[in-house]
N, C-alpha and C positions, 0 to 999 in steps of 0.2 A: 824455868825455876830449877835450880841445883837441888840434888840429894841430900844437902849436908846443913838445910838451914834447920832442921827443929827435929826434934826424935821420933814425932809426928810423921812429917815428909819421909825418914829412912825408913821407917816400918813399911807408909806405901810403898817406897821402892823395892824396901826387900819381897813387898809380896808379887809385887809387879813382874821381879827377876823370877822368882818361883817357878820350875816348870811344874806344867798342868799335870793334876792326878792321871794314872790311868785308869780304863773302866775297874770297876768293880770285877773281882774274880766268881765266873758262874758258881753257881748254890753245891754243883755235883763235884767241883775241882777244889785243891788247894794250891793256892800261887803263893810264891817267893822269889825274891829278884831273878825275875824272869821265866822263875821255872814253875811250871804249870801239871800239874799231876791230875789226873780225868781217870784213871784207870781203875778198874773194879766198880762200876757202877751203875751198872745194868743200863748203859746209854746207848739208844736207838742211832743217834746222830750225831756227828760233830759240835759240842757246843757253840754258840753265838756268845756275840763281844768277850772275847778273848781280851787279856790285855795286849796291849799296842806292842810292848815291849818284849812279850813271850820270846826269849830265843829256843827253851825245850819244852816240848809236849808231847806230856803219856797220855794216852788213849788206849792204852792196852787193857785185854780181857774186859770186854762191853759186848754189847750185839748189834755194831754197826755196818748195815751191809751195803751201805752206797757211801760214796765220795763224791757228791753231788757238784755242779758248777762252782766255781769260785768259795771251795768249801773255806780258804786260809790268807784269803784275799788281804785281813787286815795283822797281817804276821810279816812284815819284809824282813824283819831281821830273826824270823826265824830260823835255826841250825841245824837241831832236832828234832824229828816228826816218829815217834812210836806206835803204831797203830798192831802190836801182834796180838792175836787171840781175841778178832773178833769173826765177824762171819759174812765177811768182807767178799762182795763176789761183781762188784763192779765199779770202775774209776774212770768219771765223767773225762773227757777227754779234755775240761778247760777247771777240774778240779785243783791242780795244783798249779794256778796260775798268782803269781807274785809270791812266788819260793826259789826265787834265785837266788839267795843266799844259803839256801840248804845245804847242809852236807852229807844230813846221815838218813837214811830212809827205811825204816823197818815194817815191813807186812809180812811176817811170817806168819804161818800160821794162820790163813785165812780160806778161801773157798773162791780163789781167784783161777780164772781156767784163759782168759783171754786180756792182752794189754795192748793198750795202742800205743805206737811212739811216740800219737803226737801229745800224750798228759804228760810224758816226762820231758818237752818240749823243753819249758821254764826250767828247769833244774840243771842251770849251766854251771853252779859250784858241787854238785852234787859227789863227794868222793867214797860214800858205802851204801850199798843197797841191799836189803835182806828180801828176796823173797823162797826163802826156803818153807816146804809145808804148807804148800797149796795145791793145786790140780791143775799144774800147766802141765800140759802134755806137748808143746811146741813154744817156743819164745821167738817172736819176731825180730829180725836182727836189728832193725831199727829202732828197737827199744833200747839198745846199747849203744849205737851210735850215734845218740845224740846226748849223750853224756860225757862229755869231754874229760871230765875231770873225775872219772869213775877210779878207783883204784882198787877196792872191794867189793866184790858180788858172792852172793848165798844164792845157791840154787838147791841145795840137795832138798832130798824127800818130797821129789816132785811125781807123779806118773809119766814120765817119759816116754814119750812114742818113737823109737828109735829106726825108723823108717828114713823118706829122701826128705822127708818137710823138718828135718834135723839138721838135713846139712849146713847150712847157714849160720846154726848156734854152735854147732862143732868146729866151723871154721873160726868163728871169733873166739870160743874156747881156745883151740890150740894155738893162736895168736895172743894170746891173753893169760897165761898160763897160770903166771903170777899173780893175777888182779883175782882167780879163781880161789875161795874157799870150802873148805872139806871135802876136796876134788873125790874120797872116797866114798863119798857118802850120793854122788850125783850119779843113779843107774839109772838106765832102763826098766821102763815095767812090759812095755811092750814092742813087739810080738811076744809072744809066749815063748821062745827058743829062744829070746833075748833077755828074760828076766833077769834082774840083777845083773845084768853086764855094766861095767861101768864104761861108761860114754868116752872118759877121756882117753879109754884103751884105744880104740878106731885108730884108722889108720884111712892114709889113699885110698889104699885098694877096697878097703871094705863099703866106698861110695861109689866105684869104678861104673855101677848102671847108674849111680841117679847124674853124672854128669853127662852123661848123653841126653841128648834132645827129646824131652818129654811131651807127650801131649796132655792136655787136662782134656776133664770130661767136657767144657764146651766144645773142643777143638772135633772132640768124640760127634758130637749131637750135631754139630755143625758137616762132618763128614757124611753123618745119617741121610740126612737133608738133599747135600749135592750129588751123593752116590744116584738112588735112584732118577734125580731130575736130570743130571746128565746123562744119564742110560735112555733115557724117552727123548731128552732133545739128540740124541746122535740116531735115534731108530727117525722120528721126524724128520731130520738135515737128510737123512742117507733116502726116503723114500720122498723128499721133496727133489731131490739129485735126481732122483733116477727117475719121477716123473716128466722133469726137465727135457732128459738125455732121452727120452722115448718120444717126446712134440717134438725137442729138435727133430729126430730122425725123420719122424712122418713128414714134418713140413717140406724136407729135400728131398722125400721120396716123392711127395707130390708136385714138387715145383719141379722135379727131373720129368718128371712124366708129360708135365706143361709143353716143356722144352723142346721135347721130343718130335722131329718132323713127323707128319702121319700119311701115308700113302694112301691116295687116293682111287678113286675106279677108274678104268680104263674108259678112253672118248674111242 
């Protein structure tokens, strides 16, 4: 039956064509075409049923300190994710998973000391990243190399440990140079002769020992181990040897002796 017989029939059509509402905007947020505001409101967690349609979302200044599994799971055409000025100190490794559309990523400002690369995994449009104003003191290079489409990073006011376990983020820095913001503001806090150095000073020569052949402490614990056990097997090997080397002799001295005609008494 066609749309067009009775004013009846087009009303059902038109509600028919209608796309479906989306959820209700949580009690703590205000939404408006797409944009989702959550910020300042003393939220422990990422709110649940979000709308479908969110492309930005403020979470900023709350007390949210985990990014738990599949915290944004029903957001794919999310773009912006704000989360600065919470008390944010760990991000589930399968947390930001269906955020491929994202672009912009801001955790500033939070009590983050460790990232793994595999949460920023999904974030294949990802091109600004803030985490400046946390407590990384090392950044795993793989946190950046799987962001293709990175062209902004914030690092500064971090405690930087300007040691060999740097090397890695200073090499992508100085490959990176441009994608680098407030290159002044990214020092060292430690060692202590190092305070306030800025990072992106370094040069070659100032890594000249960490690219020689290091051992870590297991390498250490594991020498601990073989040192003394082969000291006792070569003292064993050498007094099993030389046990050897003293039967053999006996045996040929007494089979020489066998040997030996013997003179008898006179008839």
């Amino acid at each position: 039956m066609g749309c067009w017989q009775g004013p009846s029939t087009v009303l059902a059509c038109l509600l028919l064509l209608r796309p479906l509402p989306s959820p209700a905007c949580p009690a703590a947020c205000r939404c408006s075409s797409g944009e989702v505001d959550c910020s300042k409101h003393a939220l422990h967690e990422v709110p649940q049923n979000l709308p479908t349609n969110t492309s930005t979302l403020w979470l900023g200044y709350n007390f949210i300190t985990v990014l738990g599994p599949h915290s944004f799971l029903s957001l794919p055409g999310l773009l912006l994710l704000s989360l600065p000025h919470n008390h944010l100190g760990l991000i589930h490794s399968q947390a930001l998973v269906g955020l491929g559309a994202l672009q912009e990523l801001d955790l500033s400002h939070n009590l983050l000391t460790v990232l793994s690369p595999e949460a920023f995994l999904p974030l294949t449009s990802l091109a600004t990243l803030n985490l400046g104003s946390n407590r990384l003191g090392e950044l795993e290079p793989g946190v950046l190399h799987v962001l293709p489409q990175l062209q902004a990073l914030h690092l500064q006011d971090n405690p930087w440990v300007c040691s060999c376990g740097i090397l890695p983020l200073w090499r992508w820095l100085s490959h990176n140079r441009e994608k680098v913001q407030e290159k002044s503001s990214l020092l060292c806090r430690l060692p202590e002769q190092l305070n306030k150095y800025p990072i992106m000073a370094f040069g070659n020569e100032s890594f000249r020992q960490c690219q020689e052949t290091s051992l870590s402490a297991q390498h250490y614990v594991i020498f601990l181990i073989i040192g003394p056990f082969s000291f006792m097997a070569s003292i064993f090997f050498c007094t099993f040897m030389g046990s050897i080397i003293v039967v053999y002799h006996n045996l040929r001295r007494e089979s020489h002796f066998w040997r030996r005609p013997h003179i008898g008494k006179g008839h």
